[in-house]
Every structure is written in C-alpha cells, then in structure tokens.
C-alpha positions in Angstrom: 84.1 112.3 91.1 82.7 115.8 92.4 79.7 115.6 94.0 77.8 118.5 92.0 78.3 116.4 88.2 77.5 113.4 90.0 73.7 115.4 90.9 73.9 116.7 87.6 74.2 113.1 86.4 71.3 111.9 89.1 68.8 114.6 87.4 69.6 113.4 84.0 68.9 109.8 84.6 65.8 110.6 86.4 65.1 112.8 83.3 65.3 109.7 80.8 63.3 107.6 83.2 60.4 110.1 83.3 60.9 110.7 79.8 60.2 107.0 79.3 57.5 106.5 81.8 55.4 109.5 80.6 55.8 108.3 76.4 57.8 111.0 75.6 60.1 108.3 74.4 58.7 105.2 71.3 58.7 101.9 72.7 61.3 101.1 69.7 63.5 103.4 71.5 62.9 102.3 75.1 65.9 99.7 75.1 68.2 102.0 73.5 68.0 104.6 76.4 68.0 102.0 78.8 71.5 101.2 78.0 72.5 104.9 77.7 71.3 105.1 81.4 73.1 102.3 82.4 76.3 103.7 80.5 75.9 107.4 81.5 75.6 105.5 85.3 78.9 103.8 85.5 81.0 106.3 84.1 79.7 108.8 86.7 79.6 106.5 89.7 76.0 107.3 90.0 73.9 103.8 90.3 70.1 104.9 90.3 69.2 102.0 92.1 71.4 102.9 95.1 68.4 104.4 97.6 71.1 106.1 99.8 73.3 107.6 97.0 70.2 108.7 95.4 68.8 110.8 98.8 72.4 112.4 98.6 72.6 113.5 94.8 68.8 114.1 94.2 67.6 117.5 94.0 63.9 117.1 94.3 61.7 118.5 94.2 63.2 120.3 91.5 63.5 118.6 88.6 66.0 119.2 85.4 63.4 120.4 83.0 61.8 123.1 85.9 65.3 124.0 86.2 66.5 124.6 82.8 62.7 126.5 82.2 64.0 129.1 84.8 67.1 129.1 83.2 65.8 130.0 79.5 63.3 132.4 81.2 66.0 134.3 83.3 68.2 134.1 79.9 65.7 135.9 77.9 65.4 138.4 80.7 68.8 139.1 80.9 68.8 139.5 77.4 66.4 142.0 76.9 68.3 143.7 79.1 71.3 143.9 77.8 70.2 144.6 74.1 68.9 147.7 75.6 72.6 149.0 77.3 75.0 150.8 75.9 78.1 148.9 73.8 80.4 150.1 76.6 81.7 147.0 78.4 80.1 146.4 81.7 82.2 145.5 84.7 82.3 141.9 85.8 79.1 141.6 88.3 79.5 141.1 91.8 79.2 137.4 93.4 75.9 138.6 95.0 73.8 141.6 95.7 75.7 143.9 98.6 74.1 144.5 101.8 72.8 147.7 101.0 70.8 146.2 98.1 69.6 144.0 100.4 68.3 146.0 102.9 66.8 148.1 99.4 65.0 144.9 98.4 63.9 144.2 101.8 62.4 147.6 101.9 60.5 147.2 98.6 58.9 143.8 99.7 57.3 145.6 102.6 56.1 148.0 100.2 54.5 145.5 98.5 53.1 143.7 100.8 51.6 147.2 102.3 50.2 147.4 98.9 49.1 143.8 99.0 47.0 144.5 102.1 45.5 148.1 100.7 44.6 145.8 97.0 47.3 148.1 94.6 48.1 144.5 93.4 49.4 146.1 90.2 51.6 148.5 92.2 52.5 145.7 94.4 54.2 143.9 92.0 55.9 146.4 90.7 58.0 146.7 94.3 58.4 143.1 94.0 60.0 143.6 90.8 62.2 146.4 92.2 63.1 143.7 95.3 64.4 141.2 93.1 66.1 143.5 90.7 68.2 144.1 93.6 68.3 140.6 95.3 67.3 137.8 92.6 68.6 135.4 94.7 65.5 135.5 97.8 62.9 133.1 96.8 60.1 135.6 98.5 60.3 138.0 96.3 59.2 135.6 93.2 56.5 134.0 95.6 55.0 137.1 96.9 54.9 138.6 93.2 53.2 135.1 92.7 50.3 136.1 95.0 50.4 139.3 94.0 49.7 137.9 89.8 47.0 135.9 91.8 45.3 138.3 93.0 45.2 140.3 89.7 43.8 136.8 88.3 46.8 136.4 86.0 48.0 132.6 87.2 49.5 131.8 84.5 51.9 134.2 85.4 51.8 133.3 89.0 52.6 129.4 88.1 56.2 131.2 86.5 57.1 132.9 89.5 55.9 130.2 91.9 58.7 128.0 90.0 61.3 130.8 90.3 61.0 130.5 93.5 61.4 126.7 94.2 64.3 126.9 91.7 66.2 129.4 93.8 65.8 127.8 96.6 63.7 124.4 96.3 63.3 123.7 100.0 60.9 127.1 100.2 57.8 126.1 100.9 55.3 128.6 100.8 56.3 129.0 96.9 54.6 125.0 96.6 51.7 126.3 98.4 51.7 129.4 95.6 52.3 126.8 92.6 49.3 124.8 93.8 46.6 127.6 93.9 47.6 129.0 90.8 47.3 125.5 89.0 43.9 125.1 90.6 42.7 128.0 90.0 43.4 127.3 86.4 42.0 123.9 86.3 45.1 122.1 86.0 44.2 119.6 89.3 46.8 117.3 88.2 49.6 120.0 88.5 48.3 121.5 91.8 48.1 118.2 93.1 51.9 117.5 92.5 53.0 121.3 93.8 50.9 120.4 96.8 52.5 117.3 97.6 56.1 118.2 96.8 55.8 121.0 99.5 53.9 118.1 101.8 57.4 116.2 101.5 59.2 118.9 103.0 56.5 119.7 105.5 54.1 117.5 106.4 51.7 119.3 108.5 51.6 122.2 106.4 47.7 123.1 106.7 47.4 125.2 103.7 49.3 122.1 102.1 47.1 119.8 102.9 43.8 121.8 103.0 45.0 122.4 98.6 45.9 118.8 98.4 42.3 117.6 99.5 40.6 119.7 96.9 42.8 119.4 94.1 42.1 115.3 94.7 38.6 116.2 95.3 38.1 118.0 91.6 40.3 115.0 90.0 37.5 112.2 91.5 34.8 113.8 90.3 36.0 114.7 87.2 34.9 111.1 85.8 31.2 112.3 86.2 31.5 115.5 84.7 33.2 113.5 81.2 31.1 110.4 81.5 30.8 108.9 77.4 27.4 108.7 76.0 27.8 104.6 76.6 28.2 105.2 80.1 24.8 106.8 81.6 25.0 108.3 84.6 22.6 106.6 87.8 18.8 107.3 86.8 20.2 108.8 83.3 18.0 108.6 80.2 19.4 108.2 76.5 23.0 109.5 75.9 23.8 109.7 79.7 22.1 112.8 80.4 20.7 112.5 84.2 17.4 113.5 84.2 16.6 112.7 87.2 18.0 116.4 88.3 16.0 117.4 85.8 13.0 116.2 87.6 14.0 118.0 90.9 14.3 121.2 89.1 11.1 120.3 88.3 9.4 120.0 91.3 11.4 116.7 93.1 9.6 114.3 90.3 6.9 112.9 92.4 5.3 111.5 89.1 4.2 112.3 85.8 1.2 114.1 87.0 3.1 117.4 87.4 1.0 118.8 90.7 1.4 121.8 92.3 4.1 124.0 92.6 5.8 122.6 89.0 6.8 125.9 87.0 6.6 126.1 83.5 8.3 125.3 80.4 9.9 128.8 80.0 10.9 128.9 83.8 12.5 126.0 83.5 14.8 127.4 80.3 15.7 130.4 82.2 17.2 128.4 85.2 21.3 127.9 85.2 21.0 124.5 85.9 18.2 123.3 83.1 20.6 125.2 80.5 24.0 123.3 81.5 21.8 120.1 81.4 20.5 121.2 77.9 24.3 122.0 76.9 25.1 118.8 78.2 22.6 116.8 76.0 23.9 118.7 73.0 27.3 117.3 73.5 26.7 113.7 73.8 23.9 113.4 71.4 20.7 113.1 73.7 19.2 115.8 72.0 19.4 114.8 68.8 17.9 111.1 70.2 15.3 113.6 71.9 13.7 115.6 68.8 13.7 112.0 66.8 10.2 111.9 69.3 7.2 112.6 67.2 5.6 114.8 70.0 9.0 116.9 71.2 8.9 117.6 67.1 5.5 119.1 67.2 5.9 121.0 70.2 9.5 122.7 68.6 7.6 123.2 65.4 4.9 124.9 67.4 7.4 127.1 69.0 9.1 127.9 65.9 5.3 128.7 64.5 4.5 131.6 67.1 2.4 129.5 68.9 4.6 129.7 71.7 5.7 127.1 74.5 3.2 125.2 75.6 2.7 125.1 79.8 3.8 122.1 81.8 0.1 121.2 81.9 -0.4 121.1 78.6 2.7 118.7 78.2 1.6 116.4 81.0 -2.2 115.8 79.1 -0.6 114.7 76.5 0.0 110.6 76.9 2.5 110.6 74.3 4.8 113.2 76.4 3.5 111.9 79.8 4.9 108.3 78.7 8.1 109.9 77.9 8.6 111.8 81.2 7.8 108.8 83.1 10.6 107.1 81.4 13.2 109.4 81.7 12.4 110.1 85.3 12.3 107.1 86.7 15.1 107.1 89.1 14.2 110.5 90.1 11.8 109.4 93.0 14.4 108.7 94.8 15.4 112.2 95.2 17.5 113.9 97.7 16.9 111.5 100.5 19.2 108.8 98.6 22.7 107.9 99.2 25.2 110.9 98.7 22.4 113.3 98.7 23.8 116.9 98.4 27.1 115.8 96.8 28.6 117.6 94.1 
C-alpha cells in the first residue's frame, strides 16, 4: 500500500475521531462511525492505535479540514483567474516556478518587508502578492503578508494566510507564531492557544511561542470572572454578582459608610470608565433592576428625572435608608487592595 493513501487514510480517521469527540457527530450515530473507522482501517493497513505507524503517516499539525480550506480558497482563486483569460488554451503549467521567478519573488519580499519597516503596510502586501504570484509554493510570503494584514488590523485576513502558510509547508514555524496573534488579537484565545502550541511541538523553546502561549492561557482563566452567572456573585459582590466592592475603591477605598474626605461626587463617579462598565455590567445580570426596586434609589432617579438634579455623595450618605444600603453592598470592600491578589486583573 503506498505510503501517501495510507496518510491520506491516517487524516481521515483522525477526522471522524474529532468529528466525534467535538459533537459534530449524534450519539445515535457514534457506533456506526466507529465501525466505518475500524473498516476504512483494515483495508488500508492503517491501525490508529499503532503509536509508531501513526508518527510515520500523521501530518500534524495540519489537519484534513485546514487542508482542504486552503484547497477551496486557492480553487476559488484560481478561478477567478481564469474566468478572466482569454478562451485560448493555456499551455500545461510548469512543475514549479523557474529560477528566475524565484529570484523575482525574492526581490518583491524585500520590497515588502522595506515597506513593512517604513509602515506602507498596504503597499507591502501588495509585493507580497506579487512574490507569491511568482512562487506560491514559499510559505514566507503568506506569513509575511500575514503580518503585514496585522498590521493594517485586518486578522481575519491574517488568520487565512497564516494557514496558507502551515499548509504549504506545515513544519514553518513562524507562520504558528502569526496564526496565534491574529487569533488573539481577535479574541479567539482558544484558537491562539492551539496555533501557539502546535508551533511549541516543533520548537520548543520558541520565545515568541511561548511568551503567546502564556497570555492566550492567561485570558482563557480569567475569562470565568468576566462571565460569572447572576447565581454565582463574585468575592464581596452584592445582589446579581455585581462586585461592589470596586465600586467602593472608586469611591474613595470604602473606609465606611461615612463617605470622608476626598469621596467625589455622584456625577464624577458616572463619568469614570470603570463606574460605567460596572453599571453595564449590572444591567446585564439584573442587579439593576433588584437596585431601583429600593424605595430611596427610586426617589433619587425620580429626582433626577424631575430637574432636581443628582444629589452629592453627602447628601446620599445622610440619608439612613441609603447609608444602610451602602454598608451592605460594601462590606467586603474594607479589605481593599492590601488583600490577597491585590492588583490582579
């Protein structure tokens, strides 16, 4: 059996496996593709659970569907192409590009990376373009047009050519280190986790490597905190899980409900960043509907809404009713910045 089906073979099974791993596959089907791998297995001589015969035929860290991605993408751009030429049969296309295209591409990447340097990242691609017209088959080309989408702040694009790269040649490094920014830079931690540690597998004291790894793990632990359910409150947090304990160090480190010297008021606190993502916050999980149900927050909206205006932080903390409240909320708070994991994000 040739060795190239029997890879071909290798990806497949790995595709079902994932396929049924991930719940791409029902349950009710499960069994059914079990056997299929099984079958597909022994009439290719490829047995999955053969560690040495699977280091041999695999072709990680590529996978079939980043493969066959590339393919539809570089069949649709082929085909634009040739819907726009003439009728007249082309000749058959050479094995590869000759040497003087080559040294032409080669010639175009400098450009662009002299354009890179000077900030044209626009024109920079563009030479990039020309260099794999030329050569399609050098995987720098795709991962300095990567960088260069990057740097124009269009990573979803980047991602693309990041993955044209590993799929001409998969062992490239730098084009894992490419994927993983442009996947963090668009939120997706998960994915620029996985591009980080696929190029850790091939080099494993890459710095840049594992310098993206650390953060991309980094933003996937915390994200818990930054989703915690309205059943869940987070440490010193009041009704819905809102923390108000940070409220109280925007407001002056929550020493008490005396509100001493130094504490701003009402409308300073609404024009700060961080009091307006907490407000947002309480929106979503429902706190601040729990909040207006108070008899006294009520009036002092309604006084607001009335062209009265917003009454002073003062004026809030002589009232029992409010100062009771405060109290409440902010009763974790005196133990501030000097707790544990003070300054953490």
């Amino acid at each position: 059996m040739a060795e190239k089906k029997q890879k071909l073979v290798l990806s497949i099974i790995d595709f079902l496996e994932t396929s049924i791993s991930d719940g791409s596959i029902k349950s009710d089907d499960k069994e059914g593709i079990e056997i299929a791998i099984q079958c597909i297995g022994e009439a290719f001589g490829v047995d999955p659970s053969n560690q040495e015969q699977k280091d041999k035929l695999s072709v990680k860290p590529a996978t079939l569907t980043s493969i066959f991605d590339v393919y539809l993408k570089t069949k649709d751009k082929v085909g634009a192409q040739a819907s726009g030429s003439s009728s007249t049969p082309a000749p058959s296309a050479p094995s590869g590009p000759s040497a003087a295209d080559k040294e032409k591409a080669e010639k175009h990447k400098q450009e662009g990376n002299n354009l890179m340097a000077a900030k044209e990242y626009q024109k920079a691609v563009d030479a990039y373009t020309e260099a794999i017209a030329l050569d399609p088959n050098n995987p720098v080309y795709y991962s300095n047009r990567a960088a260069a989408w990057s740097s124009m702040g269009d990573h979803a694009v980047a991602v693309d050519d990041a993955e044209m790269a590993i799929a001409v040649d998969p062992k490239f490094v730098k084009a894992y280190s490419r994927l993983g920014h442009a996947h963090f830079t668009l939120g997706n931690y998960a994915d620029a986790k996985s591009a980080f540690e696929r190029g850790l597998v091939l080099e494993p004291n890459n710095a840049n490597l594992k310098v993206g790894l650390t953060n991309a793990e980094t933003k996937l632990a915390s994200a818990p905190t930054t989703t915690r359910s309205a059943s869940s409150p987070a440490p010193g947090g009041g009704a819905g899980g809102f923390d108000f304990s940070q409220m109280a160090n925007l407001m002056g480190g929550g020493g008490g409900a005396g509100g001493g010297g130094g504490m701003p008021d009402l409308a300073s606190l609404m024009n700060n960043p961080q009091m307006m993502q907490m407000a947002q916050q309480m929106m979503a999980n429902g706190g601040l509907e729990r909040l207006m149900s108070n008899p006294a927050i009520r009036n002092m909206a309604e006084r607001a809404q009335g062209g009265g205006g917003m009454p002073s932080m003062a004026e809030l903390m002589s009232d029992p009713a409010l100062r009771d409240m405060a109290s409440s909320f902010m009763g974790g708070a005196g133990r501030g910045a000097g707790g544990p994991g003070a300054g953490n994000a």
